[in-house]
N, C-alpha and C positions, 0 to 999 in steps of 0.2 A: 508513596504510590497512590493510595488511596484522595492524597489532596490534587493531585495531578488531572485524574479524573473528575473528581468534584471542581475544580477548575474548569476545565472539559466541558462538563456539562454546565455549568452555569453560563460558561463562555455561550454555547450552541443554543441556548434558550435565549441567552441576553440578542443574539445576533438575530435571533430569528423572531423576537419582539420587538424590535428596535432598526432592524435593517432599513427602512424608508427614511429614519431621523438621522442617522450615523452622520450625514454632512450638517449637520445643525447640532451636533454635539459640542459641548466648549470643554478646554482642556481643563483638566484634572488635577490637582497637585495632592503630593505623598505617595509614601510606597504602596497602600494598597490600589490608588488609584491607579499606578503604575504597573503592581500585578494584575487588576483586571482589562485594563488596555491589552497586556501582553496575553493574555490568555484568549482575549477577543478577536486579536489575529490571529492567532494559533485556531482558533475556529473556524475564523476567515479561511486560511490557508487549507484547514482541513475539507471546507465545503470547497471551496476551487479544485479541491482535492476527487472530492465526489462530479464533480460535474466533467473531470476528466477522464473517472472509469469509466462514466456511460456516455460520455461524448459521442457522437450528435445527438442524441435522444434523450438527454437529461432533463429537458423540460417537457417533454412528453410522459416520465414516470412519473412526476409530481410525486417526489417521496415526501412523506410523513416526517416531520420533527423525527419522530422515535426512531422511523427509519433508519434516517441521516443518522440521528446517536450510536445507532447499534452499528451501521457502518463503520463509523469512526472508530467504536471500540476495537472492534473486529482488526483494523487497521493497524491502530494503537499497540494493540494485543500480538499481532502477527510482526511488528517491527520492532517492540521490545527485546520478544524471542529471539530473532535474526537477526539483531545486531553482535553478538557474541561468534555467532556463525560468520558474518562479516569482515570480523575483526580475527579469526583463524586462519578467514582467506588470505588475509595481508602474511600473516606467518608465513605460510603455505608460498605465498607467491614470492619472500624475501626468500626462501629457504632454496626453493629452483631458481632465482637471481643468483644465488653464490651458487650454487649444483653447475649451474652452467658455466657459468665461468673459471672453472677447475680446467686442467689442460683434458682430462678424462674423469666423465660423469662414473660416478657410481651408477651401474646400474638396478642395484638393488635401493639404493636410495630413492633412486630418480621413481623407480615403482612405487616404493611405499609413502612418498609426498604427495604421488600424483594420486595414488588410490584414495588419498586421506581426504586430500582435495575433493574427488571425484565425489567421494562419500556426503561431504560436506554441501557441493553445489546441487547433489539429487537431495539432498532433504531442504534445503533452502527453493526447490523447483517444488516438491511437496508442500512445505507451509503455504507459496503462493496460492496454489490448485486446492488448498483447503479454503485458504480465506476468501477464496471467487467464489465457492461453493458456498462456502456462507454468507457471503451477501446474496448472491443468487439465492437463496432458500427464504432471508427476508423480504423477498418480491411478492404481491400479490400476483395471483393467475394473469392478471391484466397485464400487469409490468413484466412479468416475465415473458410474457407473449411477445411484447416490444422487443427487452433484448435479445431473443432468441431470432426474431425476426433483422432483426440490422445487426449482429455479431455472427450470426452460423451461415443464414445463407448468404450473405451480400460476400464474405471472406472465405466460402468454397467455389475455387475454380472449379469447373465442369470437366469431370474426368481425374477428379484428385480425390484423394480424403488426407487433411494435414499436408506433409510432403512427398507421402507416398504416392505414386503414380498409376491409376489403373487402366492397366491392358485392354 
């Protein structure tokens, strides 16, 4: 786990010293070269990654190296956790596949897969709403001004809050 992230990070520093030469780079040969090519896209992917949370205003926050890191971790962190929760949905969802197609559902079954489910996608709705929050909290006052500026108002209709409708 620990080389993964050292991976990680070396990848986000190599990218972010090196991103202007990348097309003047010449190929590599051996396996290490080959690990940090792969690690380097995985960096790659992960800033494409960043530039789609804050999309339009990504280049307006001009994050910090350390930022981008901490995001990433943040990311990293929140989708190692949820992948086992993921992988329960798949249960879950084979388990109502056969419930359903019985001539008559159980109906105490069909409760306690769906509660197990239910249980599972509100804490899977939690880790998101955690990991927003911490990236949000590594925002300077500046950068949070931005997103708070193009994510809250620009995405409240006038007369709403969320999907509830006010009278």
């Amino acid at each position: 786990m620990k080389w993964i992230f050292s991976m990680f990070f070396l990848a986000i520093i190599t990218v972010g010293n090196t991103r202007p030469i990348l097309a003047q780079d010449q190929p590599r040969a051996g396996s290490d070269a080959e690990s940090l090519d792969k690690a380097i896209l995985a960096a790659q992917k992960l800033g494409s990654l960043i530039d789609e949370i804050f999309a339009p205003v990504t280049e307006k926050l001009n994050l910090t190296q350390e930022q981008q890191f901490q995001i990433i971790a943040i990311i990293i962190d929140t989708d190692l956790r949820a992948g086992p929760l993921f992988e329960s949905l798949k249960g879950f969802e084979q388990m109502l596949s056969e419930l359903s197609l019985s001539e008559v559902p159980d109906e105490n079954r069909l409760k306690e897969i769906s509660d197990q489910e239910g249980a599972v996608l509100s804490e899977l709705v939690r880790m998101k709403v955690r990991a927003k929050s911490g990236i949000y909290q590594l925002l300077t006052m500046k950068q949070r001004a931005i997103v708070a500026q193009q994510f809250r108002l620009k995405n409240q209709p006038e007369g709403r809050l969320g999907s509830i409708t006010i009278y």
